[in-house]
N, C-alpha and C positions, 0 to 999 in steps of 0.2 A: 297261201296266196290265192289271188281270182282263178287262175285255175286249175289251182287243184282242188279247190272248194267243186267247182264246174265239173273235173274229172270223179271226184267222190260221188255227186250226185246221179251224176250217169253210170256206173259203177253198179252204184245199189238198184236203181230202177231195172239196169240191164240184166241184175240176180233175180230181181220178184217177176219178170218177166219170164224167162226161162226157167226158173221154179216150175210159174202157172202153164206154160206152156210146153212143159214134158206133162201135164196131169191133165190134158187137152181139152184147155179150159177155153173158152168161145171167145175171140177177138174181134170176129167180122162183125162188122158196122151194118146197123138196122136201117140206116139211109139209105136214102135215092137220089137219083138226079134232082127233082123237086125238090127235095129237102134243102140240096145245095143252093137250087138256083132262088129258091127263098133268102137262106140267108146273105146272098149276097146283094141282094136287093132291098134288105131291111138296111145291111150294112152300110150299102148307098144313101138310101132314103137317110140316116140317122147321120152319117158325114156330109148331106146335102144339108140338113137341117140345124146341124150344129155348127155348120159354116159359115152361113146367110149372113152376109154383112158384120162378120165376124172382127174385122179392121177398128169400126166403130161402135159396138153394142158389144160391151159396155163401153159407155166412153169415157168412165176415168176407171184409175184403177187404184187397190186398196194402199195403205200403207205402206203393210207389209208384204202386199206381191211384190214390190219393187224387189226386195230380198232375192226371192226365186229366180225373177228376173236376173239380176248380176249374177248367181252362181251360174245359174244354165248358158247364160252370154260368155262366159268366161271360160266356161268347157268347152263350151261349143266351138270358141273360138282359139284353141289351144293355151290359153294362158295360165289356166292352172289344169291339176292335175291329182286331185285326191283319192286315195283309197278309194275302191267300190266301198269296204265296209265302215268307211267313215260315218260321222255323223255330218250333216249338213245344216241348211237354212233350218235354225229354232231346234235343233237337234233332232229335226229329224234325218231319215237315213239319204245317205250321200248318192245313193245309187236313183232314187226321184229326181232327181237333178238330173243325173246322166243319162234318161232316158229321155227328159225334158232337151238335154243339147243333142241328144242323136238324130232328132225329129227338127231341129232347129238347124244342123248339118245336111239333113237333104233336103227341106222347103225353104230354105233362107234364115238368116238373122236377124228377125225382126219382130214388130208384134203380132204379126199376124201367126209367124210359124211360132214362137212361144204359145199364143193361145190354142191354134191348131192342137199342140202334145196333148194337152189336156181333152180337145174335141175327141182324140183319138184313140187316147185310154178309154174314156168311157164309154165309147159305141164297138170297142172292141169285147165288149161284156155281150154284146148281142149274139157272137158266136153261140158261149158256154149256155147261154139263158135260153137260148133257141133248143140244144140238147136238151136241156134238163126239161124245159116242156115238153116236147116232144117224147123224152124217154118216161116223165110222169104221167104224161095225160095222150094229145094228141096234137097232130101238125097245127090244126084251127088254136088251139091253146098256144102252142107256140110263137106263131107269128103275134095272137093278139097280145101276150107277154111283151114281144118287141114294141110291137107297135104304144102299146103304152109307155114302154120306159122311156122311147125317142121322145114324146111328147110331155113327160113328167116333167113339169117347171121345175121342181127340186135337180132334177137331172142339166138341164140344160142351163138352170144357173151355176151349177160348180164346173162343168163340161166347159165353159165359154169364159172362163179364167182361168190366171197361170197359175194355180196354185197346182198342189199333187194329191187334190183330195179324191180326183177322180181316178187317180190311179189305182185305188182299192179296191174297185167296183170289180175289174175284173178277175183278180185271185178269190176274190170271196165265193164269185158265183160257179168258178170254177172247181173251188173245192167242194161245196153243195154237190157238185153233177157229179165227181166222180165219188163222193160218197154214196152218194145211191147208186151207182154201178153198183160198187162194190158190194152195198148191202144185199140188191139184185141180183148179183151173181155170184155174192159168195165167193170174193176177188180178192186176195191181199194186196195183189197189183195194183188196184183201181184204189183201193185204200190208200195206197203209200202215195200215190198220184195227188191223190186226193191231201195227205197231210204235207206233201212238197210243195201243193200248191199254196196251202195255207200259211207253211215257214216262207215262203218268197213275197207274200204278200205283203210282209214284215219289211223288206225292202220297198215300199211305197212307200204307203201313210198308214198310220198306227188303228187307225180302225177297221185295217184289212183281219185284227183278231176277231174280230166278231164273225168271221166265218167257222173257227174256233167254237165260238160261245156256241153257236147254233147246232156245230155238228155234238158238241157235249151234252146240251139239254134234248135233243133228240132223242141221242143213246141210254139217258137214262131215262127218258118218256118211253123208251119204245116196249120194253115188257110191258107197261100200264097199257098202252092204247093197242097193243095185243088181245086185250084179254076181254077188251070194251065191245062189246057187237055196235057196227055200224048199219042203220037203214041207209039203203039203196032210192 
């Protein structure tokens, strides 16, 4: 069932935790105020911007979001009631829907809170993408990451439809960041973080695997570009 699936997950994280954290392995956070008070101002900037006359742009809508539309309306509004691990709209997973009607249960039932879900998946990547700059490079890398993604046309055309493709965005990039924890700090915790984030991703949209692919062809690149001297 949902939750004992929920209780197993928490279960093992709470083992590789306590593992690492008898072997006093470093948990405290490299942030500061500033770091925080960036991200939540990228987070603004990217919900102000993927909002903007959101009601009317686009002003029609596809085919097959109508689809989306009727599951998410229908959850949302108690009338049905599927399995989390169902499959849903075109077989994708049933759980993209119910995140789509939980966002439509507190802004309203309508178009704007259905397009909203999607605004919201995809500028919630701004969190994980802001760490991973920041832990790769530096704060200046960071925000200008954000600040590019807010503004990628690619982004803001699938962001400001009902579909779940934006839902991806953010397992993906979250498993990226805690992979390089991990690698960084020589973490099984951050590892397993990192591969839970990647199985969850799989409840969006199917090209949440490619966080997968990335972290695969990495690992086996990384003895190669080990061995490569880079100029500075």
């Amino acid at each position: 069932s949902f939750f004992f699936w929920l209780a197993s997950l928490f279960t093992l994280t709470l083992l590789f935790w306590k593992r690492e954290r008898t072997q006093s392995m470093e948990f405290r956070s490299r942030l500061d105020r500033m770091d925080g008070a960036w991200m939540l101002l990228l987070f603004a900037m990217g919900i102000g911007v993927g909002t903007y006359n959101l009601q009317n742009l686009p002003s029609w809508m596809a085919a097959d979001e109508g689809e989306f539309w009727g599951i998410a309306r229908s959850i949302a509004s108690g009338n049905f009631y599927p399995s989390f691990f169902d499959f849903g709209v075109y077989s994708f997973p049933i759980a993209s829907s119910y995140f789509q009607a939980a966002v439509l249960r507190l802004v309203g039932i309508n178009l704007w809170g259905w397009r909203f879900a999607s605004v919201l998946a995809a500028f919630l990547s701004l969190f994980p993408l802001y760490l991973l700059g920041r832990e790769l490079f530096n704060r200046r890398v960071a925000v200008a990451a954000c600040v590019l993604m807010i503004f990628n046309p690619y982004t803001l055309a699938f962001a400001r439809l009902g579909y779940n493709n934006s839902q991806a965005i953010f397992p993906v990039v979250l498993t990226v960041y805690f992979f390089v924890l991990g690698l960084r700090r020589g973490s099984y915790f951050y590892l397993w973080l990192g591969g839970m984030a990647a199985g969850l991703g799989y409840y969006t949209y199917f090209a949440a695997w490619l966080g997968m692919v990335l972290i695969a062809i990495v690992t086996l690149a990384l003895p190669h570009l080990l061995r490569v001297p880079f100029r500075r």
